[in-house]
N, CA and C of each residue as an Amber inpcrd file, in Angstrom:
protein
   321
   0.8480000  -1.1790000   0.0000000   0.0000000   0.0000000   0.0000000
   0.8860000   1.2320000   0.0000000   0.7240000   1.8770000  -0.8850000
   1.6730000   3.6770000  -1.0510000   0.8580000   4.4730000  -0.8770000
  -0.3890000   4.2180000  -0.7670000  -1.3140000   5.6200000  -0.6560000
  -1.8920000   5.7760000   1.1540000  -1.1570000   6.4460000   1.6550000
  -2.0830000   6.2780000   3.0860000  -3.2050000   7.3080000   2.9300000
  -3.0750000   7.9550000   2.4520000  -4.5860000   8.6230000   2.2680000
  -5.7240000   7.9330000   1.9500000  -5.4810000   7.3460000   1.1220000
  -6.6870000   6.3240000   1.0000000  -7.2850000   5.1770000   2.0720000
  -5.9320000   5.1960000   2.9800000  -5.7370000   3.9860000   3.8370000
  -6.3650000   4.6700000   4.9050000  -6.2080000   6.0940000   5.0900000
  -7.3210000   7.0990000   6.4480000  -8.7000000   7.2060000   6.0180000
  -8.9060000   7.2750000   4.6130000  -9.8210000   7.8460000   4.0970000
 -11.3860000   6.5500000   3.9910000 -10.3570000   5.4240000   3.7890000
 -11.1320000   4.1280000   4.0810000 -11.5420000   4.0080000   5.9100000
 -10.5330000   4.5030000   6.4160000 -10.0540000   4.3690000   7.9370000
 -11.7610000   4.9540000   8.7430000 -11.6730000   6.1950000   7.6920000
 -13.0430000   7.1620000   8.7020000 -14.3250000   6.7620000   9.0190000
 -14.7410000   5.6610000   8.2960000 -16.0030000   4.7420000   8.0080000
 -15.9710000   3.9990000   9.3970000 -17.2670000   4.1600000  10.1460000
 -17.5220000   3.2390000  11.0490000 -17.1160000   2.0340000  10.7870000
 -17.9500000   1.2680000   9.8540000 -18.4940000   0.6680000   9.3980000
 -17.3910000  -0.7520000   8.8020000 -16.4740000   0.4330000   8.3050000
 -15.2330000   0.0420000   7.7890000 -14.4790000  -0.2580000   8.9530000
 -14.1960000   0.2800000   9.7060000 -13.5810000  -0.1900000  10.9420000
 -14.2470000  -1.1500000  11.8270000 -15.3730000  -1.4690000  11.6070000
 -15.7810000  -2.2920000  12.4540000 -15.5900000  -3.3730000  11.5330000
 -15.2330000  -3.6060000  10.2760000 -15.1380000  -4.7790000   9.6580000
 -13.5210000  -5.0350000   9.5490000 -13.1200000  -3.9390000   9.3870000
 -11.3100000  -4.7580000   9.7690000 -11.4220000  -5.1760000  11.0210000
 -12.0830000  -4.7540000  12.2000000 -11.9380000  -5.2990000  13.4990000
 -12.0370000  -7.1190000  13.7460000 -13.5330000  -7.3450000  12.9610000
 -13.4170000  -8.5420000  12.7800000 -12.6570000  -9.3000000  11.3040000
 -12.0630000  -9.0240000  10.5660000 -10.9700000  -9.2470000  10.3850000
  -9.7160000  -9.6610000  11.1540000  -9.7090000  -8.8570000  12.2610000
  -8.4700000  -9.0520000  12.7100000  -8.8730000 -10.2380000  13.3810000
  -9.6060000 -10.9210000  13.6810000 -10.0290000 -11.9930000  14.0760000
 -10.1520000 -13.5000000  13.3410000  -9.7660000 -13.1390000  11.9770000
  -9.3910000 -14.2490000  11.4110000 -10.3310000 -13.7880000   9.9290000
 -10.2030000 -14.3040000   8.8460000 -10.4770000 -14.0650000   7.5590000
 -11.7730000 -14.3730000   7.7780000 -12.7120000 -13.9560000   6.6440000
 -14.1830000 -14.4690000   6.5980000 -14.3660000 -13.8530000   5.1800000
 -15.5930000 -14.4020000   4.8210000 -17.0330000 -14.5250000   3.8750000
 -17.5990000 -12.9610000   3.9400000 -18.1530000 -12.5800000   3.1000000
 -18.9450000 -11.4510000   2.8400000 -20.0820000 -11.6490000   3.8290000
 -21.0680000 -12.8420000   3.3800000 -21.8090000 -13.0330000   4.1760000
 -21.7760000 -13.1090000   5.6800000 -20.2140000 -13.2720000   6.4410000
 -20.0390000 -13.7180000   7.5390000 -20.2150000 -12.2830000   8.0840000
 -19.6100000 -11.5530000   7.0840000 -19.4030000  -9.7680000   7.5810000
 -20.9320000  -8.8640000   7.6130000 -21.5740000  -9.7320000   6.7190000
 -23.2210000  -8.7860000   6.5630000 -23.6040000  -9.4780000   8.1070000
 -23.9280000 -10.4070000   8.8710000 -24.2330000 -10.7330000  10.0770000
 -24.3240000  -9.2880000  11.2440000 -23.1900000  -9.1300000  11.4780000
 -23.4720000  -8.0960000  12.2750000 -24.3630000  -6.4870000  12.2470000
 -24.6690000  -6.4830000  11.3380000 -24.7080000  -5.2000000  10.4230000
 -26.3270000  -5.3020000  10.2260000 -26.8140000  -4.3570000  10.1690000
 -27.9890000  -3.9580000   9.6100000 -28.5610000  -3.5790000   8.2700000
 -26.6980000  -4.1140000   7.5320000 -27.0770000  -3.6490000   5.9250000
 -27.1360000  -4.9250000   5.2660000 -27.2920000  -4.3870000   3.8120000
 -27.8310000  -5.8430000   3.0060000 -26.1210000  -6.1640000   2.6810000
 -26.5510000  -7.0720000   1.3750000 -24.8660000  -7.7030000   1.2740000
 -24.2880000  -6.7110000   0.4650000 -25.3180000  -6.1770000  -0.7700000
 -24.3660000  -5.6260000  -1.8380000 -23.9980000  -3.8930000  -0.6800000
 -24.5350000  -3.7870000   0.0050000 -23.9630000  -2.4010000   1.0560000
 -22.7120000  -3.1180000   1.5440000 -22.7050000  -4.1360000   1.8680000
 -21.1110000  -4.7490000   2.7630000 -20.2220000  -4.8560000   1.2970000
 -20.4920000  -5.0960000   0.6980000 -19.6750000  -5.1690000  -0.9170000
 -18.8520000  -3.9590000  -1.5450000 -19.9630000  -3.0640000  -0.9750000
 -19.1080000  -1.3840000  -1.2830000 -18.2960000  -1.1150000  -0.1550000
 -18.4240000  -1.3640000   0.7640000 -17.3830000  -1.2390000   2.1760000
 -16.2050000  -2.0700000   1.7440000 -16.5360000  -3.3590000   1.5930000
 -15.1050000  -4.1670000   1.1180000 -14.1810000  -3.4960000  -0.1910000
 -15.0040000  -3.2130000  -0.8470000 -14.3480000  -2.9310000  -2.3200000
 -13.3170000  -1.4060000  -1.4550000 -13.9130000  -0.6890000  -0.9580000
 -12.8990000   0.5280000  -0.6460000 -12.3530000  -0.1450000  -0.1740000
 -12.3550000  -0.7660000   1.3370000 -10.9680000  -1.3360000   1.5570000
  -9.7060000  -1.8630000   0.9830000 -10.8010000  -2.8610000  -0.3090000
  -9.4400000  -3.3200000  -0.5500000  -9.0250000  -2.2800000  -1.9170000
  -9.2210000  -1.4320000  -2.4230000  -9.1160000  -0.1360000  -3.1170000
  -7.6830000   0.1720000  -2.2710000  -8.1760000   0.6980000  -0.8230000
  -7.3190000   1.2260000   0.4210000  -6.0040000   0.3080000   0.1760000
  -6.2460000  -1.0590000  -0.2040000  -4.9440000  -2.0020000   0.5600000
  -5.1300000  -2.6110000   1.6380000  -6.4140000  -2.6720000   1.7660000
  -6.4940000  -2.1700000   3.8820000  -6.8380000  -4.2790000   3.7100000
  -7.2560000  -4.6350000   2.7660000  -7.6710000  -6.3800000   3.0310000
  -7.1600000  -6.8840000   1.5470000  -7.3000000  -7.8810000   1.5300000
  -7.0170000  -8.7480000   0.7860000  -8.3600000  -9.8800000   0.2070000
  -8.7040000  -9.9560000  -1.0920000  -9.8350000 -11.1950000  -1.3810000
  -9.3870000 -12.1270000  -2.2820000  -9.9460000 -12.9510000  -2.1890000
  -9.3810000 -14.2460000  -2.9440000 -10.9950000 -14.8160000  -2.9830000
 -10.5570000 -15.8700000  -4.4880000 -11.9010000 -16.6580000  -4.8760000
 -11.8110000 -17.9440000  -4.3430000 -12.6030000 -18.2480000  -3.6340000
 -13.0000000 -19.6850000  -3.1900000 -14.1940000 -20.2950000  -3.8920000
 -14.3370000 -21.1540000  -5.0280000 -15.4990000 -21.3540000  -5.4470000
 -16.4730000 -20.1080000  -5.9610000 -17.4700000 -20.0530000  -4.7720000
 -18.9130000 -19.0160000  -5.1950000 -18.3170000 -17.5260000  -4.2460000
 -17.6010000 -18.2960000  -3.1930000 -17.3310000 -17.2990000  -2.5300000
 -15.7860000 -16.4140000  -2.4050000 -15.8360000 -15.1360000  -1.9990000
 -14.8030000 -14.3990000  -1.8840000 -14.2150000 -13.9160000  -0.4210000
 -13.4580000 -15.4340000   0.5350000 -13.0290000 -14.7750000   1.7240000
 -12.5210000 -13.0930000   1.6010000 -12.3840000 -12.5400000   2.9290000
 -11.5370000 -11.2410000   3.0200000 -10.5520000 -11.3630000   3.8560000
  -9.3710000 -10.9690000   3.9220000  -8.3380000 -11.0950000   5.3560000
  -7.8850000  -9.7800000   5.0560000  -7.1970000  -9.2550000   6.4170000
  -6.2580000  -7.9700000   6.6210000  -4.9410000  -8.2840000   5.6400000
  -4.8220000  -7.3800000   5.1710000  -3.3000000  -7.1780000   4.2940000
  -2.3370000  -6.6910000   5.5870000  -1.4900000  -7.7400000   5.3900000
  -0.4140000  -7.2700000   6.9430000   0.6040000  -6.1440000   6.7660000
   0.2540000  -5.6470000   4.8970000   1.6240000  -4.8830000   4.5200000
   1.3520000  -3.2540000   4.9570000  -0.2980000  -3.4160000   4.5820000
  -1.0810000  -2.3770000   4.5480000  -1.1040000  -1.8820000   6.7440000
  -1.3610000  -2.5620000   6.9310000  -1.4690000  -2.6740000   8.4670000
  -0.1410000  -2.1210000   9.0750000   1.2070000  -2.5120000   8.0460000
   2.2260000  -1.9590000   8.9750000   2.8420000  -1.3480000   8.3820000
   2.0990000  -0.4800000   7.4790000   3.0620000   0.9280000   7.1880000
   2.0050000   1.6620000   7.8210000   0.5740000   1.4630000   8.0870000
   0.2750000   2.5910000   8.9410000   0.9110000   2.6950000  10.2440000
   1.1740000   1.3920000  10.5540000   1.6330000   1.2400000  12.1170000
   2.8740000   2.3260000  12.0950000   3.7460000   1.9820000  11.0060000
   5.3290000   2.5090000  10.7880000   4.7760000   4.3780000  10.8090000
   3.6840000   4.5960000  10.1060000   3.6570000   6.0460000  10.0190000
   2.9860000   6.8120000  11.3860000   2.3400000   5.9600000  12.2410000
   2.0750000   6.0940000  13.5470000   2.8390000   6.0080000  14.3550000
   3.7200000   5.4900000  14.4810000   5.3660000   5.3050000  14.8690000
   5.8240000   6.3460000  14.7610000   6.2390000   6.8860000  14.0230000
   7.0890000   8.3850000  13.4930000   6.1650000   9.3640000  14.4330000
   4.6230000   9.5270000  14.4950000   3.8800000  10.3350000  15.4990000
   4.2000000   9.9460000  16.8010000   4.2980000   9.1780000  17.0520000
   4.1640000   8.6120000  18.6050000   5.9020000   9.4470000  18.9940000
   6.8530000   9.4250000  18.2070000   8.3280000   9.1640000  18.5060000
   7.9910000  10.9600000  18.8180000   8.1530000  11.3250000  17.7060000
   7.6800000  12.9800000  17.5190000   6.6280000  13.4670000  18.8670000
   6.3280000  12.9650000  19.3470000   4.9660000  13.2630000  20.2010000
   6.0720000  13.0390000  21.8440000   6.4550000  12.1650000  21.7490000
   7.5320000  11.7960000  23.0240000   8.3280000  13.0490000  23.0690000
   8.9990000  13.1400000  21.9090000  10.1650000  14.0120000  22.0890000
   9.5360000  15.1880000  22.4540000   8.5830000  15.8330000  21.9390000
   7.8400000  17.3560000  22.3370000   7.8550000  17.0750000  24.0880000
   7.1290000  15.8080000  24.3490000   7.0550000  15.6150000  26.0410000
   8.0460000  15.7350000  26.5420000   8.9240000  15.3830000  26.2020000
  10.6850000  15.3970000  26.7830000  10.5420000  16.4410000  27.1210000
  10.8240000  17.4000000  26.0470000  11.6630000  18.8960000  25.9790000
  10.2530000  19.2390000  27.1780000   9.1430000  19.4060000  26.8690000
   8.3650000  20.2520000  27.9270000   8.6320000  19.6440000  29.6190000
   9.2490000  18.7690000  29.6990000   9.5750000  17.9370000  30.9860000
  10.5470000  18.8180000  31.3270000  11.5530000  18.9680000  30.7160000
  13.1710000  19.3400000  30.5100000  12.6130000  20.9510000  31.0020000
  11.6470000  21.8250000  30.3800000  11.8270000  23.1070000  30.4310000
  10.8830000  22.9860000  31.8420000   9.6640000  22.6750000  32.6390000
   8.7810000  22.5310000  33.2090000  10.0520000  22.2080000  34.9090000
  10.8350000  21.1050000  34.6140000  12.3930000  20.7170000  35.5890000
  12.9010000  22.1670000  36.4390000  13.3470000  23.0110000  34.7930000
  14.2630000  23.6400000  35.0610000  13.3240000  25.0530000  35.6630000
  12.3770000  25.0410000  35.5840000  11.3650000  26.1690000  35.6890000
  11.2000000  25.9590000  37.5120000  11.3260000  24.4070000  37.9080000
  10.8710000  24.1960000  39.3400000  12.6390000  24.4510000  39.8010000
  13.2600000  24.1520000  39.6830000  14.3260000  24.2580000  39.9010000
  15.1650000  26.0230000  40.3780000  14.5100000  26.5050000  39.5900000
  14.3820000  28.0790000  40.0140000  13.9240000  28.7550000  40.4800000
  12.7010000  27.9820000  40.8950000  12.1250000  28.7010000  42.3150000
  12.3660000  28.8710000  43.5590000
């Protein structure tokens, strides 16, 4: 996956997130994914198709049917670009620790 925009943009969907969730729980059926949901199948069909648009899953033909699983590649370059926030986000805490120290220190 090279586009993370697409990969947030899929991301913002309830709906969508509640279906990678069960994903992450092991691959399934279209039909397995309309279960929870209050929509029909071809509505779960347009949710899948962005995803995997996104990168965000993976489908394959089984016979009649088309399991879905998480794409693990897609999964860990967001992780990797959430990473870079988290690191960036520490370091700001540092320095305000560092200046907040030296601020008690002078009183």
């Amino acid at each position: 996956m090279s586009n993370l925009d697409a990969a947030f943009s899929a991301l913002a969907d309830p709906t969508r997130r509640a279906i990678l969730a069960r994903l992450a729980l092991g691959e399934a059926t279209v039909m397995e994914l309309v279960e929870p949901f209050e929509m029909t199948q071809p509505a779960i069909s347009r949710h899948l198709k962005v995803l995997e648009g996104a990168g965000l899953i993976i489908r394959r033909v089984e016979g009649t049917k088309r399991p879905c699983r998480l794409a693990p590649a897609a999964v860990n370059e967001i992780d990797q670009w959430l990473a870079m926030l988290r690191q960036a986000l520490s370091a700001n805490y540092n320095r305000l620790d560092d200046v907040l120290a030296a601020m008690k220190t002078e009183e």
